[in-house]
N, C-alpha and C positions, 0 to 999 in steps of 0.2 A: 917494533921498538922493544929492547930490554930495559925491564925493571931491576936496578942494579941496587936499590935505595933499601930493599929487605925491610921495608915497611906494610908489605901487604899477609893479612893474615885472611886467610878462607874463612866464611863463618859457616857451621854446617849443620845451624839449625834456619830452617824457612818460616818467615813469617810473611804470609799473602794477604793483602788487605787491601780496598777499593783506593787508589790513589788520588780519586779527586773525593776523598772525602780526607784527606791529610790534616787538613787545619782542624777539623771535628773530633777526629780520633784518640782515645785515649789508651795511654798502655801502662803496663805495670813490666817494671823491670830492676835487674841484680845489677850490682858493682861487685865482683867477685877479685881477691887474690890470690898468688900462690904464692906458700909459705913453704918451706922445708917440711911440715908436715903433710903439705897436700894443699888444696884450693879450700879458700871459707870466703862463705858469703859476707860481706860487710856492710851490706844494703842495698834494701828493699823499695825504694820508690814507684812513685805514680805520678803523671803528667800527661798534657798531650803530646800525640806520637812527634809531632815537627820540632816537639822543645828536649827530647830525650837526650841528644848530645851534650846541651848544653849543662844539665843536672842542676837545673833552679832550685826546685827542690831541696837536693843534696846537699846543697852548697848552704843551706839554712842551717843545717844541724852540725852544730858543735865539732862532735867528734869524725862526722865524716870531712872536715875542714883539717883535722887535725893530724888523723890517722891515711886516709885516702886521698885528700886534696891534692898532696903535693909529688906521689906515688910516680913512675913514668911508667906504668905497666899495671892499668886497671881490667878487667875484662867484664866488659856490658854484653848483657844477655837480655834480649825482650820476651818476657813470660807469657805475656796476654794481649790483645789488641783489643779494645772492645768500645761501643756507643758513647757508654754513658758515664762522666764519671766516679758514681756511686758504684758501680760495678771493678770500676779500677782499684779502688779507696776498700773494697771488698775481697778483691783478690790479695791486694796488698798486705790486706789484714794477715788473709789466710798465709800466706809464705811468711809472714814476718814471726807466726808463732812458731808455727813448722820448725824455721832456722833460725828461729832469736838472732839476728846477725847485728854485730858489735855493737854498729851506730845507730841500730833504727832503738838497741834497748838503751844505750848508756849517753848518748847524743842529748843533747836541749837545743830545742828549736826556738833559733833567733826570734823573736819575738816583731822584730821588721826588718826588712830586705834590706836595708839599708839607705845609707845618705845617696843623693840624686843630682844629678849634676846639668846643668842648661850648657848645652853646646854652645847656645849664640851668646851667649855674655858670662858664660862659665861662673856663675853665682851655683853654690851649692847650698844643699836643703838636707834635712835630718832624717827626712822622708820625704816619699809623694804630696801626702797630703797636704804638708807644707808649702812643698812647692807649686801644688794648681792652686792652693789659696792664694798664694803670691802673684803669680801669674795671670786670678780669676778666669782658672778655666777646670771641666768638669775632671772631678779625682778619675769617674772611670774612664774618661776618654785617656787621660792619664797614666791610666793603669793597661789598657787597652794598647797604646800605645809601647809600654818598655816592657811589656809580652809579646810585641813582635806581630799583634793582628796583622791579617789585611784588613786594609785602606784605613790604618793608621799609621803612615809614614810620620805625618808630625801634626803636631796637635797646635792651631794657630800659626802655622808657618815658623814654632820652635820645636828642636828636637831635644831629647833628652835621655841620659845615658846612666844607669848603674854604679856608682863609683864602688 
């Protein structure tokens, strides 16, 4: 079969790492652009390795909402893969001073992930906590749950989604 869509880009650095340990792993990684004057890092985040697409994280801070959110041509790079994540939050550290990169210095981190929404009766809530109070059921199963664990499909036989 031809790929006609010229959406496949090689990446041609290797990152090797145990795959059944995916859900445990943490990594630290760049949102990088290019500019007219060349490529700049614009942030430095940490996560676990399964949530890296998604840029949870990223999507907290201010300015990477503002400046990179809506970009159609960002370039993620994964720096480190590691256990634990004090060692991610550590490496993070280390590149963030190295490259001062835009958002990680001039960014403000939302202070909550945001309002929450119940799929089965679509009632929305200001946060989580809210809504397992409402619900009476556990914040962390809760939180467990719109992080995407395993075997937290749904929490009481309701799901609940991000707005």
């Amino acid at each position: 079969m031809f790929n006609n869509t010229k959406t496949l880009k090689i990446v041609d650095f290797p990152v090797s790492f145990d795959i059944s340990k995916i859900d445990t792993l943490h990594c630290v990684y760049t949102h990088s652009v290019e500019y007219a004057e060349g490529v700049k890092i614009m942030y430095v985040g940490n996560c676990l390795l399964k949530f890296v697409m998604n840029a949870n994280d990223a999507r907290l801070n201010r300015a990477w909402r503002e400046h990179i959110g809506s970009l159609d041509n960002v370039t993620l790079t994964i720096i480190a893969v590691c256990e634990h994540s004090y060692e991610a939050f550590a490496e993070m550290t280390r590149i963030s001073t190295l490259h001062r990169p835009y958002c990680n210095v001039h960014g403000e981190r939302e202070k909550t992930r945001g309002s929450i929404r119940c799929v089965q009766d679509d009632k929305v809530f200001s946060n989580a906590s809210k809504a397992a109070r409402f619900y009476g059921i556990s914040q962390s199963a809760l939180s467990n749950h719109l992080n995407g664990r395993v075997g937290y499909k749904s929490v009481h036989k309701l799901t609940f989604v991000r707005e």
